[in-house]
C-alpha positions, -999 to 999 in steps of 0.1 A, spaced: 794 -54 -759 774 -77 -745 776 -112 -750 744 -132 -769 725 -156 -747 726 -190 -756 692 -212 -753 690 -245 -733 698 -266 -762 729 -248 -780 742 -243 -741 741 -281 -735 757 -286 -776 787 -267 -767 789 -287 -735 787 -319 -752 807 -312 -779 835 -291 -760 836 -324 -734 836 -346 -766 870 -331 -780 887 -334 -748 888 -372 -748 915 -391 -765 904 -415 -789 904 -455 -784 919 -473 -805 907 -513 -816 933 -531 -826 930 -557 -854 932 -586 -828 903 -574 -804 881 -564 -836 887 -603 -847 878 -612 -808 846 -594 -812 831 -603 -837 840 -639 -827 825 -635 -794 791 -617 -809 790 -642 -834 790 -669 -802 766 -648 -786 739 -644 -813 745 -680 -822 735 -687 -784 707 -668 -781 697 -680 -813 699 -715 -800 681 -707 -766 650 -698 -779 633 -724 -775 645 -738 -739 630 -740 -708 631 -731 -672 633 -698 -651 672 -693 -657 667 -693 -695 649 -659 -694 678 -641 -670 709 -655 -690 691 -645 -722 684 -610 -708 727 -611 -696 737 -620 -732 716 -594 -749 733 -569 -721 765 -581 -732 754 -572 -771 745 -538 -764 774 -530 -739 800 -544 -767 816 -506 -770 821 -502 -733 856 -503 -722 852 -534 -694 842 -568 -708 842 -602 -698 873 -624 -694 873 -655 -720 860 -679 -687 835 -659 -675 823 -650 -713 820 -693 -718 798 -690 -684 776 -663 -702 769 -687 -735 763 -717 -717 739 -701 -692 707 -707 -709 714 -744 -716 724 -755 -679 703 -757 -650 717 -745 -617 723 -767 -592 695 -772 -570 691 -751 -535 701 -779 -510 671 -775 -477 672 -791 -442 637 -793 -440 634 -829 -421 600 -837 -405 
């Protein structure tokens, strides 16, 4: 007998779901859920805060905390230090570039 064909689409569902019931599942304990929704709390509170600041790192640590929001699920995230550096990007200036331009 011969075997039905699949089409594109039902070929690349059974890949996706045979690949999907290989992986174990991850389990969140009550401890990091709590530390999550502390730190998205901080971050929304940040971003919330930064709206209305000025200057050209404002727009890149804003577009780094909204990363941070959507990668939340992702297995790597941010120690607590450099997570504090994330928040208070959009409210501190970096330091300015030092030049030896002497005429």
């Amino acid at each position: 007998m011969a075997t039905p064909k699949l089409t594109p689409l039902q070929e690349l569902e059974a890949r996706r779901t045979a690949s999907a019931s290989d992986k174990p599942k991850r389990v969140i304990s009550e401890e990091e859920k709590a530390t999550r929704r502390d730190r998205v709390a901080k971050a929304k509170d940040a971003l919330a805060r930064s709206v209305g600041a000025k200057g050209e790192h404002v727009t890149a640590a804003r577009a780094a905390l909204k990363t941070y929001l959507q990668r939340l699920n992702e297995p790597k995230q941010p120690d607590d230090a450099q997570f504090e550096t994330l928040i208070e990007a959009p409210f501190k200036a970096p330091p300015k570039k030092r030049t030896n331009d002497r005429y």
